[in-house]
C-alpha positions in Angstrom: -83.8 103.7 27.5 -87.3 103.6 26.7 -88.6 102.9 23.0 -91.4 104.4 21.3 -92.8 102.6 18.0 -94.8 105.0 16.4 -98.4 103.7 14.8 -99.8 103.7 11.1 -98.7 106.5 9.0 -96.5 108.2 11.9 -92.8 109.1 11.8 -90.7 109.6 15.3 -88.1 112.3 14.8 -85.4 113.6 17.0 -85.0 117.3 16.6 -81.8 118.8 15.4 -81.4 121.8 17.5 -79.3 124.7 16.0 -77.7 127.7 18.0 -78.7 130.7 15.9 -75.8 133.4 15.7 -76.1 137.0 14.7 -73.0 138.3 12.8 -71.7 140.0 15.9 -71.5 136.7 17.7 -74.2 137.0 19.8 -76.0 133.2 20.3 -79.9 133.5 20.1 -82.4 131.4 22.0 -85.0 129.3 20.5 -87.9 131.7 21.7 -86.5 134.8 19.2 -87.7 132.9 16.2 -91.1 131.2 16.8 -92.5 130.8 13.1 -89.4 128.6 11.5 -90.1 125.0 10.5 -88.4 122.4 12.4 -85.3 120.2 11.2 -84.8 116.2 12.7 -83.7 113.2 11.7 -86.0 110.4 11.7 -85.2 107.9 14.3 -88.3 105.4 13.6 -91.6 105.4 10.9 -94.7 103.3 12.0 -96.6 101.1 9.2 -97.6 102.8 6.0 -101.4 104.0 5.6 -103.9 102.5 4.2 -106.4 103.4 1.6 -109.2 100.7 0.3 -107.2 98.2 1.6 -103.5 99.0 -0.3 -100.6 100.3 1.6 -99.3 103.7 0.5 -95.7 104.0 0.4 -93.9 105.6 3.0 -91.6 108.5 1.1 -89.0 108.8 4.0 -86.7 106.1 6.2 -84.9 106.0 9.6 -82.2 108.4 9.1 -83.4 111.0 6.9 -83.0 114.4 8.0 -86.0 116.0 7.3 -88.1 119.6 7.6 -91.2 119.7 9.6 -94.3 121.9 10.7 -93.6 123.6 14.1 -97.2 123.1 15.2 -98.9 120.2 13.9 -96.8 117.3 15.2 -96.4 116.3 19.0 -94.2 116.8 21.0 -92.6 113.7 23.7 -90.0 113.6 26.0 -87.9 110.5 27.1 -85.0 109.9 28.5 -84.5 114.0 29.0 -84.1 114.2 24.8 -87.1 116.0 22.8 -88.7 113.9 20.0 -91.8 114.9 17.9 -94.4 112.2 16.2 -95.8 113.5 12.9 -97.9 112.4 10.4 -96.3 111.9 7.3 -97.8 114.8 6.1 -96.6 116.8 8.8 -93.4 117.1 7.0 -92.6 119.3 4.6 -89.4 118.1 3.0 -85.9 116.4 3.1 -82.5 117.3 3.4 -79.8 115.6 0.8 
């Protein structure tokens, strides 16, 4: 299996995939519902940022399941899973 280290500021998340049901039972692909945030759990974060020479701290760690903007972090493939690499600001909060 292939690894991928993200760089400065980046965080490399697996996406948690969730069948969407109706009340009737009927399962709903992904395409129905475009606009949602994504949910994943953070598999690796690259160095913190810098600013004037001090590192910021990095808010989340590998492990933490966390929400995400659909659009603004990329996607990757490897190994036939999907993984997206945000920017730390890319996300948009974390799951307890």
């Amino acid at each position: 299996m292939a690894t991928l280290k993200p760089m400065r500021g980046k965080v490399l998340i697996k996406l948690i995939k969730e069948e969407k049901m109706t009340k009737s039972g009927i399962v709903l692909p992904d395409t129905v519902e475009k606009e949602e945030l994504e949910r994943g759990e953070v598999i690796a974060v690259g160095a913190p940022k810098m600013d004037h020479g001090q590192a910021l701290p990095t808010e989340v760690k590998v492990g933490d399941k966390v929400i995400l903007k659909k659009y603004g972090p990329d996607k990757v493939k490897m190994d036939g899973e999907e993984f997206m690499i945000a920017d730390e600001d890319d996300l948009v909060g974390m799951l307890n």
